[in-house]
C-alpha positions, 0 to 999 in steps of 0.5 A: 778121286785124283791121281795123287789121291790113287796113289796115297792110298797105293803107297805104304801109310808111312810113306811123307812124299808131298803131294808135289813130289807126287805130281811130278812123278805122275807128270813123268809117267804121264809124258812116258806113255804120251811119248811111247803112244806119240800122243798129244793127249792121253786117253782117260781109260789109261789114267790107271796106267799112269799111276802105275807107272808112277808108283814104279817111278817112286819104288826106284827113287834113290837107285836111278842108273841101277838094273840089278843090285845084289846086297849080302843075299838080297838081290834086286833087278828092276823091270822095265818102266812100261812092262810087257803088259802094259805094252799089250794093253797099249796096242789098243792105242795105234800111234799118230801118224808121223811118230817116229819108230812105229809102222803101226800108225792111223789116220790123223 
């Protein structure tokens, strides 16, 4: 099963994102956590991390700049995009060295 057809099944049966729109937004996901790894590729094991990540993309489609947003008595704060845990479960992934930012490194 691809990506696109993980995400199909995650989003809502009404939901008519063309599977273009749903390459893009797992591309951008995909390059998030290879900028934030400083990675040229991305292991497998995180392939489910891309999709979440795109899924959190496309819920945010349409309020992109917006942190928080209140609406008669609804209100809504968007978290960030690669949260706390994600961040917790990529530590098993030290960056390359040379990426910028980060002390914690390994050998090419």
């Amino acid at each position: 099963m691809t990506n696109t057809d993980i995400m199909r099944v995650l989003l809502p049966p009404d939901d008519d994102s063309s599977d273009t729109r749903l390459g893009i937004l797992l591309k951008t996901a995909e390059n998030m956590l290879l900028d934030y790894l400083g990675r040229d590729t991305l292991p497998e094991r995180l392939n489910d991390m891309v999709v979440q990540i795109a899924l959190a993309i496309h819920g945010r489609l349409g309020s992109e700049g917006e942190e928080k947003r209140s609406e008669n008595d609804i209100s809504v704060s968007f978290s960030d995009l690669i949260t706390d845990d994600m961040k917790l479960r990529l530590r098993n992934y030290p960056r390359k060295v040379g990426a910028v930012n980060e002390p914690r490194t390994e050998e090419p």
